[in-house]
Predicted model as a PDB file, atoms N, CA, C, CB and O in Angstrom, pLDDT in the B-factor column:
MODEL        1                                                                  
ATOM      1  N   UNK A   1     -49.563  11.827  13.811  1.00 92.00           N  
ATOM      2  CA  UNK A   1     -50.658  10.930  13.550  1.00 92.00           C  
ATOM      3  C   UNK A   1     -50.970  10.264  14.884  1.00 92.00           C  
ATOM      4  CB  UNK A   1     -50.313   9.883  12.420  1.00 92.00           C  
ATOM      5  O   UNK A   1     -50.116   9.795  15.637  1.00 92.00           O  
ATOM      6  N   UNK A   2     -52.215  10.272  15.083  1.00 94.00           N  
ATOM      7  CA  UNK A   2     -52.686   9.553  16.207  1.00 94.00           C  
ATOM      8  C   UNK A   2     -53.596   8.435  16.340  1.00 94.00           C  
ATOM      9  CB  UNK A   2     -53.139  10.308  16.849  1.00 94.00           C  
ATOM     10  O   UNK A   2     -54.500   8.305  15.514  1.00 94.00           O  
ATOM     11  N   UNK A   3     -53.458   7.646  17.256  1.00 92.00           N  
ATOM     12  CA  UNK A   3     -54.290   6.464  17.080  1.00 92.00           C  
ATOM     13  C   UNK A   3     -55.887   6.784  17.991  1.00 92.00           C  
ATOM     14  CB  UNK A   3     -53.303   5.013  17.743  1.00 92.00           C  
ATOM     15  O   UNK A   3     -56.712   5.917  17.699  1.00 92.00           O  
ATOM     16  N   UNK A   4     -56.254   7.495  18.673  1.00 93.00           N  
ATOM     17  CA  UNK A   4     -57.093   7.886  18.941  1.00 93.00           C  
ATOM     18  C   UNK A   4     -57.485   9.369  19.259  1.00 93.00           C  
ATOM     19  CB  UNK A   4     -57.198   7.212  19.557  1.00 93.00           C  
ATOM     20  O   UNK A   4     -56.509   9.956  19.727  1.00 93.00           O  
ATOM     21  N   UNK A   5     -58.388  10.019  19.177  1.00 94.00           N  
ATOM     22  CA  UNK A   5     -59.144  11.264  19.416  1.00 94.00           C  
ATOM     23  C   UNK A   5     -58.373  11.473  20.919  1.00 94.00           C  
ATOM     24  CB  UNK A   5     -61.051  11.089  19.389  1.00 94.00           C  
ATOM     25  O   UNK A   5     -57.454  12.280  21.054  1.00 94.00           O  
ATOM     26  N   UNK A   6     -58.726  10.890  21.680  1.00 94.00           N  
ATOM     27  CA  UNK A   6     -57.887  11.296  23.399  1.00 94.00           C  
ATOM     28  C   UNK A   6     -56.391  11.438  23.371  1.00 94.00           C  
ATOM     29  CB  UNK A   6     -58.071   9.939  24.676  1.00 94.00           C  
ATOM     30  O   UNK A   6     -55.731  12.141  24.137  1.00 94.00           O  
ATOM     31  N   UNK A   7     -55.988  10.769  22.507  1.00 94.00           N  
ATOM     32  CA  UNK A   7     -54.193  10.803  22.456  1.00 94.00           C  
ATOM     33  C   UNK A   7     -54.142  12.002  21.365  1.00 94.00           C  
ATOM     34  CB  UNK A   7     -53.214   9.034  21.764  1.00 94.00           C  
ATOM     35  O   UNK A   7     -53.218  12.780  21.603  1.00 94.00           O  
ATOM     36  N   UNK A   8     -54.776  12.277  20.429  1.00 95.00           N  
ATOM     37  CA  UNK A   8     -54.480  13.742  20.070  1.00 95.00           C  
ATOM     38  C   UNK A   8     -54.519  15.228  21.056  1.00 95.00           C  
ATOM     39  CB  UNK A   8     -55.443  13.933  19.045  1.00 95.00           C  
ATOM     40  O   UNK A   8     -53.745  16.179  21.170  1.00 95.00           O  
ATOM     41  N   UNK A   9     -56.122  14.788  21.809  1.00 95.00           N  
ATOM     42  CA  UNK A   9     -56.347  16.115  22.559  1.00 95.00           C  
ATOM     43  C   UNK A   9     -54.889  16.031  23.915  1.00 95.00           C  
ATOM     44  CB  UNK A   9     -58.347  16.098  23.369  1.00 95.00           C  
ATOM     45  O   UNK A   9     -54.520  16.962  24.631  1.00 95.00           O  
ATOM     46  N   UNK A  10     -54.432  14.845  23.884  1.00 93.00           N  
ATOM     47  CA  UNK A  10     -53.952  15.153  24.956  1.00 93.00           C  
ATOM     48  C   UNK A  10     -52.028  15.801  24.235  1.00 93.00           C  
ATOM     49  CB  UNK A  10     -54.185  13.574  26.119  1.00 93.00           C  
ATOM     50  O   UNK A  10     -51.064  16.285  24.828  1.00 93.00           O  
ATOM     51  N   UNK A  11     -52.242  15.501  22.954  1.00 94.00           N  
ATOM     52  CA  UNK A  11     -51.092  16.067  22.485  1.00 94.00           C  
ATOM     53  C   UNK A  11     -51.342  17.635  22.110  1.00 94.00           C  
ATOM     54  CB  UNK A  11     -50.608  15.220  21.288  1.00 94.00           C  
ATOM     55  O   UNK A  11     -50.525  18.516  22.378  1.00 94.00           O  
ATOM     56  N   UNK A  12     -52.320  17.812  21.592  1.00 95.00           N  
ATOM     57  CA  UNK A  12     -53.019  19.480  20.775  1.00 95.00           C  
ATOM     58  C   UNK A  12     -53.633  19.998  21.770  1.00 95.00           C  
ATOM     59  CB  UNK A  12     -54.298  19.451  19.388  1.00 95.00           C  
ATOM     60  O   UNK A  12     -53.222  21.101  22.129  1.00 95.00           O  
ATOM     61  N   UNK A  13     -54.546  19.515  22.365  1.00 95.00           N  
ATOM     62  CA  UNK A  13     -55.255  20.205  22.739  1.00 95.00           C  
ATOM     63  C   UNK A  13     -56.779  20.412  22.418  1.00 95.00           C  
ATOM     64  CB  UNK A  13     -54.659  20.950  22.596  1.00 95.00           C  
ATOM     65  O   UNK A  13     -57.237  19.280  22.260  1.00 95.00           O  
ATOM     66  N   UNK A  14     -57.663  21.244  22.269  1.00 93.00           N  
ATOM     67  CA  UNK A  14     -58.813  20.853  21.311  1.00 93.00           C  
ATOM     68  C   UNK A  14     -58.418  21.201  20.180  1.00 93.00           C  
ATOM     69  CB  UNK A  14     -60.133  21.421  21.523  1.00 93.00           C  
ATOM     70  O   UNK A  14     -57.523  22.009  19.930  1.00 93.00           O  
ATOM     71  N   UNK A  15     -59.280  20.411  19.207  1.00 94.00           N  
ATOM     72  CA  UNK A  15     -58.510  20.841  17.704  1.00 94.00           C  
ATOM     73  C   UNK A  15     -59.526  20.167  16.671  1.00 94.00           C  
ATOM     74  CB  UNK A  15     -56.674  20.098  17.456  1.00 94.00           C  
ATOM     75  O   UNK A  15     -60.188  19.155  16.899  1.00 94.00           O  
ATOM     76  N   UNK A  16     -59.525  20.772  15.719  1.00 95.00           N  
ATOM     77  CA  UNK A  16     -60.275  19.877  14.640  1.00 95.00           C  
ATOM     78  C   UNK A  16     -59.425  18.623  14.140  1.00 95.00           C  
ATOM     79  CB  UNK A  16     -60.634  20.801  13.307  1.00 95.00           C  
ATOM     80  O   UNK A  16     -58.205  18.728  14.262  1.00 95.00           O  
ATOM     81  N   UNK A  17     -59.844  17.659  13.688  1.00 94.00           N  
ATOM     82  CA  UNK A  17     -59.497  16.504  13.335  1.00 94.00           C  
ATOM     83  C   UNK A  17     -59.969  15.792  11.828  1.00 94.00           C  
ATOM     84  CB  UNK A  17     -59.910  15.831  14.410  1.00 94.00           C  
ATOM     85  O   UNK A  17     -60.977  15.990  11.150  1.00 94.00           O  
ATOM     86  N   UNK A  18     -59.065  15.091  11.663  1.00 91.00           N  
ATOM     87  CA  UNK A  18     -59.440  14.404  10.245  1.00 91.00           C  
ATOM     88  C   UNK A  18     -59.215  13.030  10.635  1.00 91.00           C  
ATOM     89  CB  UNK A  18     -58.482  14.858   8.838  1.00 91.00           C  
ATOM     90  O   UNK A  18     -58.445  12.992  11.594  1.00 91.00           O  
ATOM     91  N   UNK A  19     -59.646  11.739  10.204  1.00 92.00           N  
ATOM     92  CA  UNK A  19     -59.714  10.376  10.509  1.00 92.00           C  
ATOM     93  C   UNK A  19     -59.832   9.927   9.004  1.00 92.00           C  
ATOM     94  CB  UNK A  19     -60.963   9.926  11.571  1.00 92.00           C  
ATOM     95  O   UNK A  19     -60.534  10.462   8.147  1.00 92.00           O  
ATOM     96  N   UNK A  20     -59.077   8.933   8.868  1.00 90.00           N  
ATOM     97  CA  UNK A  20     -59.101   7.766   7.246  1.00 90.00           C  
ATOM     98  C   UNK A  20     -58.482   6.401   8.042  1.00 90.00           C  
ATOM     99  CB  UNK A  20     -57.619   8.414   5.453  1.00 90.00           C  
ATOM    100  O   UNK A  20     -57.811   6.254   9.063  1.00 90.00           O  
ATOM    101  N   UNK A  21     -58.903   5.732   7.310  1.00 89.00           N  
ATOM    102  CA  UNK A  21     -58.134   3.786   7.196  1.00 89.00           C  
ATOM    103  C   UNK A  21     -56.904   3.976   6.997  1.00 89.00           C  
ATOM    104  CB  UNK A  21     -58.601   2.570   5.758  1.00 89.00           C  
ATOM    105  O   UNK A  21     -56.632   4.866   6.190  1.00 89.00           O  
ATOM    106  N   UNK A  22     -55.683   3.175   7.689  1.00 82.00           N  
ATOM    107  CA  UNK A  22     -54.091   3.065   7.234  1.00 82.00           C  
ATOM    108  C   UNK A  22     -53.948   2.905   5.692  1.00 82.00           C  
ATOM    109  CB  UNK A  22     -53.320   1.696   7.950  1.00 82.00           C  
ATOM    110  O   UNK A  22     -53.067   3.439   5.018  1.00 82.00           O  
ATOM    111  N   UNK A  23     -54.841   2.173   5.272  1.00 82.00           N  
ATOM    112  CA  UNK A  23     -55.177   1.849   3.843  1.00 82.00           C  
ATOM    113  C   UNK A  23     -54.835   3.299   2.927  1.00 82.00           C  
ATOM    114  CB  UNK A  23     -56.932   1.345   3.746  1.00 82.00           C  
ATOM    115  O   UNK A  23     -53.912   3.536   2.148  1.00 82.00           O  
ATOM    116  N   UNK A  24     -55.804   4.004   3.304  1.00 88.00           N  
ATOM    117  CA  UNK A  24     -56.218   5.423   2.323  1.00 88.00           C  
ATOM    118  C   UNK A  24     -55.205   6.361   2.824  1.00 88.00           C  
ATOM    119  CB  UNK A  24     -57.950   6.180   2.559  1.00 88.00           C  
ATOM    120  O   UNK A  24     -54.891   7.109   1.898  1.00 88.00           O  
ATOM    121  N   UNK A  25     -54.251   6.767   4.424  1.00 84.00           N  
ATOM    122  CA  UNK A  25     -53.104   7.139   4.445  1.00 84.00           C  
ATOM    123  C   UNK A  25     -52.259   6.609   3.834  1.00 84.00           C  
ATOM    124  CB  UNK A  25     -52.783   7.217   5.325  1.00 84.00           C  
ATOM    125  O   UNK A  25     -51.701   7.454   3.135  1.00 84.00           O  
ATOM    126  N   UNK A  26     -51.627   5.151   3.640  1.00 82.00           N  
ATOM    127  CA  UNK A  26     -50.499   5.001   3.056  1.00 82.00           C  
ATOM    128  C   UNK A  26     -50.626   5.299   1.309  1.00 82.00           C  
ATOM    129  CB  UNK A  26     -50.043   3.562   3.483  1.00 82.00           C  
ATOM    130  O   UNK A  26     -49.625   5.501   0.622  1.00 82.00           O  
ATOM    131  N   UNK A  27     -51.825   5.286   0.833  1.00 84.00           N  
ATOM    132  CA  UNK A  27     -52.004   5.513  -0.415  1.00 84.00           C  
ATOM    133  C   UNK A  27     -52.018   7.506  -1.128  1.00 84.00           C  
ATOM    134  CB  UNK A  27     -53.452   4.629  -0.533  1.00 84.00           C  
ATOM    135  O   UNK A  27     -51.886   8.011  -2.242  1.00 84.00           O  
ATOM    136  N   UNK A  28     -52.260   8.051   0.308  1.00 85.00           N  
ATOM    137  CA  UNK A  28     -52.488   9.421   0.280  1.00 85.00           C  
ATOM    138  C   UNK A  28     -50.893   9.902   0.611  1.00 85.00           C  
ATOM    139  CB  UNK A  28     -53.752   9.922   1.423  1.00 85.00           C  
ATOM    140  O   UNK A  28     -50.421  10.641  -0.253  1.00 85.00           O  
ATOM    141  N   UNK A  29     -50.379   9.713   1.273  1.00 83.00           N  
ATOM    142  CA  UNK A  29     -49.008  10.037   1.547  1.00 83.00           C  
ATOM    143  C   UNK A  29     -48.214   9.955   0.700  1.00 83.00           C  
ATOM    144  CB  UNK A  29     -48.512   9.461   2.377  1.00 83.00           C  
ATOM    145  O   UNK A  29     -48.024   8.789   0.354  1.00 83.00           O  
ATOM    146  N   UNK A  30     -47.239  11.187  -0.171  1.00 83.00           N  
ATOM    147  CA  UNK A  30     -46.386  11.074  -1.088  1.00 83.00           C  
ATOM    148  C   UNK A  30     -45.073  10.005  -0.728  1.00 83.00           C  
ATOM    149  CB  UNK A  30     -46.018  12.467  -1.359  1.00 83.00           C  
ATOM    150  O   UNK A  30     -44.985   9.695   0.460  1.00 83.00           O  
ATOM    151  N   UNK A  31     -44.067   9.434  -1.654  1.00 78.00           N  
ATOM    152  CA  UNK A  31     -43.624   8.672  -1.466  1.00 78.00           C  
ATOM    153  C   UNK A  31     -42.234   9.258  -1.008  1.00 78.00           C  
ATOM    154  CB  UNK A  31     -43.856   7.887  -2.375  1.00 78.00           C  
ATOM    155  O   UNK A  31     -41.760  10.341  -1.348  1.00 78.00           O  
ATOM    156  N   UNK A  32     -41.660   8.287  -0.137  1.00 78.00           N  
ATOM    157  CA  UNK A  32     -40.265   8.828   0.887  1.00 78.00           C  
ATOM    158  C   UNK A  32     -40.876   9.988   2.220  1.00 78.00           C  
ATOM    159  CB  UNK A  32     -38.872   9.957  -0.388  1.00 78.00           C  
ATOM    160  O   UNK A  32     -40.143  10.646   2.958  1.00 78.00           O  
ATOM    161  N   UNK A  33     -42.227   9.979   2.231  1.00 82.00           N  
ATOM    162  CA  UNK A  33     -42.385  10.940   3.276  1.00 82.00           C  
ATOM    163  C   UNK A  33     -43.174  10.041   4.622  1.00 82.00           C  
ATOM    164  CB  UNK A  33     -43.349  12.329   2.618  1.00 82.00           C  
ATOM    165  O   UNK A  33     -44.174   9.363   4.386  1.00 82.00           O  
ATOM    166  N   UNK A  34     -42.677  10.123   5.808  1.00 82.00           N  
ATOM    167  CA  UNK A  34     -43.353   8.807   7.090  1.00 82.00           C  
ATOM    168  C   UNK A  34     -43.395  10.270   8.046  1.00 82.00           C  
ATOM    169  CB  UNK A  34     -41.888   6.923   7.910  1.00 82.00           C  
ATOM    170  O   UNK A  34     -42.939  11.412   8.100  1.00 82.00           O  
ATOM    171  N   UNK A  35     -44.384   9.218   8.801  1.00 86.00           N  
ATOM    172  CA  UNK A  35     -45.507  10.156   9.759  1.00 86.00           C  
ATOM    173  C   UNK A  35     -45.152   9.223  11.135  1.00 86.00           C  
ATOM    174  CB  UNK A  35     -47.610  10.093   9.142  1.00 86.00           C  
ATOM    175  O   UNK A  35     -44.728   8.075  11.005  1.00 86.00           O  
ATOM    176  N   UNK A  36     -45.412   9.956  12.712  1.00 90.00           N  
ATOM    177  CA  UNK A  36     -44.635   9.068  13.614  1.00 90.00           C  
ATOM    178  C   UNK A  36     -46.249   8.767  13.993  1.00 90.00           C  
ATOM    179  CB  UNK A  36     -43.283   9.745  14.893  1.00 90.00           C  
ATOM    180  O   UNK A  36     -47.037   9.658  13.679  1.00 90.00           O  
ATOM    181  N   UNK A  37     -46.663   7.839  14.501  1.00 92.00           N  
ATOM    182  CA  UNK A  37     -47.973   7.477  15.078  1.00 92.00           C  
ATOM    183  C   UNK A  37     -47.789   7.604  16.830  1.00 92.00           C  
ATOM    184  CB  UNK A  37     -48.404   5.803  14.518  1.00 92.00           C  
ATOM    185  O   UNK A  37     -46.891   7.058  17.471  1.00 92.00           O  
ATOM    186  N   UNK A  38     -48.492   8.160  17.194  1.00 93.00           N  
ATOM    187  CA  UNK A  38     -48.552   8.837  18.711  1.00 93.00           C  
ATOM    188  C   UNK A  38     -47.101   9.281  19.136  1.00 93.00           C  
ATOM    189  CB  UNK A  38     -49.144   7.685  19.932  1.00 93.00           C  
ATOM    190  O   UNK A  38     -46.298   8.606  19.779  1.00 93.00           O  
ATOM    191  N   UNK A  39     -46.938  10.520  18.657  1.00 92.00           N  
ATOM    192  CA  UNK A  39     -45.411  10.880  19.185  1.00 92.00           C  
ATOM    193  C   UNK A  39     -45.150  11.029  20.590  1.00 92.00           C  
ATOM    194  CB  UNK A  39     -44.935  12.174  18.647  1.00 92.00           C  
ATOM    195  O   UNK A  39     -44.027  10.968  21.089  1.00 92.00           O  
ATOM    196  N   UNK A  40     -46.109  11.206  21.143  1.00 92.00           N  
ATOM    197  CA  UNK A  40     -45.965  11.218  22.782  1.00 92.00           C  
ATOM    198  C   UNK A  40     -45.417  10.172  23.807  1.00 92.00           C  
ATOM    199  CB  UNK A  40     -47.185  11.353  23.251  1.00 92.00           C  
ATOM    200  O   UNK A  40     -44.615  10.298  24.733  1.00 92.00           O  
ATOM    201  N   UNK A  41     -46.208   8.958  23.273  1.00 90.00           N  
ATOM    202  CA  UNK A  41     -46.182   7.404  23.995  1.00 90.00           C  
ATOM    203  C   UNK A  41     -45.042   6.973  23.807  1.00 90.00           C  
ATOM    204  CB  UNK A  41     -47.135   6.272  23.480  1.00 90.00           C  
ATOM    205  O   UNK A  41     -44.130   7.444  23.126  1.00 90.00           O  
ATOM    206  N   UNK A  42     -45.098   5.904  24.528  1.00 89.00           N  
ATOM    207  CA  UNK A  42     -44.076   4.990  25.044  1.00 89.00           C  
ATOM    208  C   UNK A  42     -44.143   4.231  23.672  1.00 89.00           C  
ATOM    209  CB  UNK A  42     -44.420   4.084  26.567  1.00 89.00           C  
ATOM    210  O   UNK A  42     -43.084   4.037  23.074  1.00 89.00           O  
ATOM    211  N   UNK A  43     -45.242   3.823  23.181  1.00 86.00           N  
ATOM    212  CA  UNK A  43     -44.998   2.746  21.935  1.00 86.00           C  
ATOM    213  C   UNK A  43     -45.197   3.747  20.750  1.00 86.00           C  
ATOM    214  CB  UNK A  43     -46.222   1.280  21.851  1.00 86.00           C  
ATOM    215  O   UNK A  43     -45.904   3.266  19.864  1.00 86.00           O  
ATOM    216  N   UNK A  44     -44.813   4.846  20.542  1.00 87.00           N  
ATOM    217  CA  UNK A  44     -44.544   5.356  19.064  1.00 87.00           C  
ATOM    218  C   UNK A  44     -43.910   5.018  18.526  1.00 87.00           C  
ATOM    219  CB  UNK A  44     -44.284   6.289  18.756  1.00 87.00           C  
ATOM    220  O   UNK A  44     -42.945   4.483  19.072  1.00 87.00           O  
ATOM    221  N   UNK A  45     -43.979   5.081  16.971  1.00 85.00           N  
ATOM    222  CA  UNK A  45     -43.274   4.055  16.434  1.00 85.00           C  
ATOM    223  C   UNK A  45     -43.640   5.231  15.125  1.00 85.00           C  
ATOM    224  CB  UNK A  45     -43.827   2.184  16.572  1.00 85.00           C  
ATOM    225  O   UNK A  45     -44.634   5.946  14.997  1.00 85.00           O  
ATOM    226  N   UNK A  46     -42.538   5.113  14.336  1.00 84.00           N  
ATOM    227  CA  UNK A  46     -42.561   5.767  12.598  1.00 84.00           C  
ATOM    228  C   UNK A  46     -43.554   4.483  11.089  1.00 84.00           C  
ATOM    229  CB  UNK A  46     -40.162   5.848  12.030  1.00 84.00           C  
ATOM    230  O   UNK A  46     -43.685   3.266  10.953  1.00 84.00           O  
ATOM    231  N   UNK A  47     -43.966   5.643  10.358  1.00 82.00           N  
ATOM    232  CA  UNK A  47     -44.620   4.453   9.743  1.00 82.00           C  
ATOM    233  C   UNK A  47     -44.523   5.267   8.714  1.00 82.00           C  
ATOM    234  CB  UNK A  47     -46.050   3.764  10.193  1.00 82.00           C  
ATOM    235  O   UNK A  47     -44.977   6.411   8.750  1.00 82.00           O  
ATOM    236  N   UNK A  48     -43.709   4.589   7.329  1.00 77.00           N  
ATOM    237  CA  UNK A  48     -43.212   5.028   6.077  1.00 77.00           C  
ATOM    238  C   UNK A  48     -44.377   4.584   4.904  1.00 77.00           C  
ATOM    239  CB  UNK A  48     -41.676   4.329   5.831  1.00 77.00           C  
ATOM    240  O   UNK A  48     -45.383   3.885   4.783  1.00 77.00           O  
ATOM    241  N   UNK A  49     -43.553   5.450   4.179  1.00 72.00           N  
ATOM    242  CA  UNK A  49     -45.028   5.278   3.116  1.00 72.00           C  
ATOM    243  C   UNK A  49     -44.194   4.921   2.096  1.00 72.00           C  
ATOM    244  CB  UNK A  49     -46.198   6.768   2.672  1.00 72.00           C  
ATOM    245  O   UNK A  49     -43.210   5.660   2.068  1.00 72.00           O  
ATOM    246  N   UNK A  50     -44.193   4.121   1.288  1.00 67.00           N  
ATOM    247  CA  UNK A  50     -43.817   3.811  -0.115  1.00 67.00           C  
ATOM    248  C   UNK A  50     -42.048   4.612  -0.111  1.00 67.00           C  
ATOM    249  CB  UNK A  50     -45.213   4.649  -1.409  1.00 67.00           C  
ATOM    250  O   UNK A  50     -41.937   5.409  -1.042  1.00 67.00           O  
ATOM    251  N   UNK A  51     -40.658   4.477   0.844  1.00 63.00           N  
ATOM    252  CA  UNK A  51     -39.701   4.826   1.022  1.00 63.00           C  
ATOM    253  C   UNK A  51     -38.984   4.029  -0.136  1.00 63.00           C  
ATOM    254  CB  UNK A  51     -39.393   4.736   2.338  1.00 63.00           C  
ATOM    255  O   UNK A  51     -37.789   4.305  -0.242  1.00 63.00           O  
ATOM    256  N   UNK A  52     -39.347   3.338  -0.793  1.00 63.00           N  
ATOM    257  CA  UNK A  52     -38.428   2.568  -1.725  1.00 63.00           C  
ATOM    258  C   UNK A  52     -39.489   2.499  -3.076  1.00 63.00           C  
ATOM    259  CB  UNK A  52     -37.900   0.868  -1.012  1.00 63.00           C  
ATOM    260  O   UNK A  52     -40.584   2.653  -2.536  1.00 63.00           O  
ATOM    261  N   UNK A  53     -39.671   2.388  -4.157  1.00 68.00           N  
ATOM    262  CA  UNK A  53     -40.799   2.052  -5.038  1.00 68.00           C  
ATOM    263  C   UNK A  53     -40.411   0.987  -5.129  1.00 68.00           C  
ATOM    264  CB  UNK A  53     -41.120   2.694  -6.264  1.00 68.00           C  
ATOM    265  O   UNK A  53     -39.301   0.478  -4.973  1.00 68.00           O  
ATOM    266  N   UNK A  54     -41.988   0.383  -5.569  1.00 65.00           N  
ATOM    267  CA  UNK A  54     -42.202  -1.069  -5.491  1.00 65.00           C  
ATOM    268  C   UNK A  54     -41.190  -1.753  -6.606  1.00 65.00           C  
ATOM    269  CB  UNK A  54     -43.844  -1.430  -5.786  1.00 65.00           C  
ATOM    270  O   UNK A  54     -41.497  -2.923  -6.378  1.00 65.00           O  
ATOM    271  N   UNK A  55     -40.365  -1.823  -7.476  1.00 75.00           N  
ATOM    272  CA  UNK A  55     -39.904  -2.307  -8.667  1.00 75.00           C  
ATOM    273  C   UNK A  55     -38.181  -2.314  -8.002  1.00 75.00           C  
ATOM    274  CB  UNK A  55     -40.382  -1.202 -10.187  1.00 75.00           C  
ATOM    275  O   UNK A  55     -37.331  -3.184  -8.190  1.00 75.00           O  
ATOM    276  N   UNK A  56     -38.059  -1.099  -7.232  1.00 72.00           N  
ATOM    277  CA  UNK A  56     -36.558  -0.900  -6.595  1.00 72.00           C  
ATOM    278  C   UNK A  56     -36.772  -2.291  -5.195  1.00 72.00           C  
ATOM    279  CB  UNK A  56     -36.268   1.269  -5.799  1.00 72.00           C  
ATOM    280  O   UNK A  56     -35.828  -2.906  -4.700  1.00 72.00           O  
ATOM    281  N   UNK A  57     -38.068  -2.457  -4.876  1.00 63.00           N  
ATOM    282  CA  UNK A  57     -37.096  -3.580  -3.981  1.00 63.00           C  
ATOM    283  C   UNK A  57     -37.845  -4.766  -4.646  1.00 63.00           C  
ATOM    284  CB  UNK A  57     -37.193  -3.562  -1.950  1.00 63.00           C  
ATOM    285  O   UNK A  57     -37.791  -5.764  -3.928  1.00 63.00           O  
ATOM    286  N   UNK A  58     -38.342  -4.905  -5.489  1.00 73.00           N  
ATOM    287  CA  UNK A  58     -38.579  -6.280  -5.995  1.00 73.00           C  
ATOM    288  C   UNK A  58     -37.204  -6.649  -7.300  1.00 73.00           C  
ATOM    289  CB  UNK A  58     -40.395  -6.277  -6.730  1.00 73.00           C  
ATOM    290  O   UNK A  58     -37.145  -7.605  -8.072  1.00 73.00           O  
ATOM    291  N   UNK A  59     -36.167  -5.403  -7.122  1.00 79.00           N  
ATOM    292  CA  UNK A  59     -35.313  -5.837  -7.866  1.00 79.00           C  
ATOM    293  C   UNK A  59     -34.065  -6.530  -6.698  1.00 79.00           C  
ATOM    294  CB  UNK A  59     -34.906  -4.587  -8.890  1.00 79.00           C  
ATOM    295  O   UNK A  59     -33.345  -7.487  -6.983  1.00 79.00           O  
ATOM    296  N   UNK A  60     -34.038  -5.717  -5.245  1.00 70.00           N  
ATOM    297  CA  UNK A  60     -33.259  -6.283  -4.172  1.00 70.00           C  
ATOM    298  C   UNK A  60     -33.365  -7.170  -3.720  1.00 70.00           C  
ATOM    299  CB  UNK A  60     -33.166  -5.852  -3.369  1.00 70.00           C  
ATOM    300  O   UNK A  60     -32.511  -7.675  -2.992  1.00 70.00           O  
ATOM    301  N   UNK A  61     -34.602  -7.729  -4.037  1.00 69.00           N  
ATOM    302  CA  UNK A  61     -35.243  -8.967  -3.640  1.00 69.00           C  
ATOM    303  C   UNK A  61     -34.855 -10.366  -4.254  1.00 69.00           C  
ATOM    304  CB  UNK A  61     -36.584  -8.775  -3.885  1.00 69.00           C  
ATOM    305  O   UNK A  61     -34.608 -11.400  -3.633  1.00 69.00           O  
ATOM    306  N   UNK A  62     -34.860 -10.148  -5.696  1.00 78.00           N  
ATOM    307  CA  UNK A  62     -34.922 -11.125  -6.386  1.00 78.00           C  
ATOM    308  C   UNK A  62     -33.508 -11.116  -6.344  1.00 78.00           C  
ATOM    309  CB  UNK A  62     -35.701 -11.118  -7.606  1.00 78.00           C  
ATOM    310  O   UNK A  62     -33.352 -12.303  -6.631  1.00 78.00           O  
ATOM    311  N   UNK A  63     -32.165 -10.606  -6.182  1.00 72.00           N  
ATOM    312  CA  UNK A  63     -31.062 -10.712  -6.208  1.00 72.00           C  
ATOM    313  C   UNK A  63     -30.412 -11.093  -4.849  1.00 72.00           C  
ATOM    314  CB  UNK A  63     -30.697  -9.682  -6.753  1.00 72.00           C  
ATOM    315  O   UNK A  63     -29.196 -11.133  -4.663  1.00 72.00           O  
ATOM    316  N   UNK A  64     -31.472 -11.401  -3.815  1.00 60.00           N  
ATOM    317  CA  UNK A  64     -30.591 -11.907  -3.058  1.00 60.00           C  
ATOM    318  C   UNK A  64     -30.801 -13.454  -3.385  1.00 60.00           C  
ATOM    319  CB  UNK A  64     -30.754 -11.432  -1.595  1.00 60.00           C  
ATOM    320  O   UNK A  64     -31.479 -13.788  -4.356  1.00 60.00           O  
ATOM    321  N   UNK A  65     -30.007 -14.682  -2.275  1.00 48.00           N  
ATOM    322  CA  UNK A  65     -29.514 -16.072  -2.447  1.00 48.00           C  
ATOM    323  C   UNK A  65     -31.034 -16.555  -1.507  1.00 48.00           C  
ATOM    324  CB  UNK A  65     -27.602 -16.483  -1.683  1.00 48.00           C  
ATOM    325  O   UNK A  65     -31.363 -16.059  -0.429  1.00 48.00           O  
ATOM    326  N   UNK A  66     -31.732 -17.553  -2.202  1.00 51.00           N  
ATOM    327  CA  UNK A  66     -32.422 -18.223  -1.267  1.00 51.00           C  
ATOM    328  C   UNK A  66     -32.023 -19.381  -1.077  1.00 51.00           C  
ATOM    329  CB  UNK A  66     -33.586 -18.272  -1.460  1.00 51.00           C  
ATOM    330  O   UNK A  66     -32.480 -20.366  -1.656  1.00 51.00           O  
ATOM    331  N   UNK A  67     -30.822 -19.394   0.039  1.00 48.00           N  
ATOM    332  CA  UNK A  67     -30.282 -21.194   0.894  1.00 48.00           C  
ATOM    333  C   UNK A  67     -31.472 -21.597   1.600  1.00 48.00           C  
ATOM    334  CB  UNK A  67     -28.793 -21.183   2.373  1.00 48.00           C  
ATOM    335  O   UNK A  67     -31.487 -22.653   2.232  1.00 48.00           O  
TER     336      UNK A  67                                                      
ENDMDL                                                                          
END                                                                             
C-alpha cells in the first residue's frame, strides 16, 4: 500500500493503480489481515485491520483496573 502514485512507481514501476479513503480500506480488508504502507521508506509502518473483533477487546477492556 502506498501513500502516493510516485512512491508506488518508484516501488513497481509503471503499473495500473487503484486509490480508496483509509476509511473504505479498513472496512474492505478481511479481518486479521494488515497491509505495510510504503514498504520501501524509512517511515513504513504496518496497518491492521480489525486483528481482534470489536466485542474481544471491549471485553479486555472492561476487565482491566481503572486507578
Amino acid at each position: 500500500m502506498f501513500s502516493s502514485l510516485e512512491r508506488l512507481a518508484m516501488h513497481a514501476g509503471e503499473c495500473d493503480s487503484l486509490s480508496t479513503t483509509g476509511d473504505d480500506f479498513m472496512e474492505l480488508v478481511p479481518e486479521g489481515v494488515a497491509a505495510m504502507l510504503d514498504p520501501d521508506d524509512e517511515h513504513r509502518f504496518p496497518v491492521f485491520s480489525k486483528v481482534l473483533p470489536v466485542d474481544s477487546v471491549a471485553r479486555m477492556w472492561a476487565g482491566k483496573s481503572r486507578d
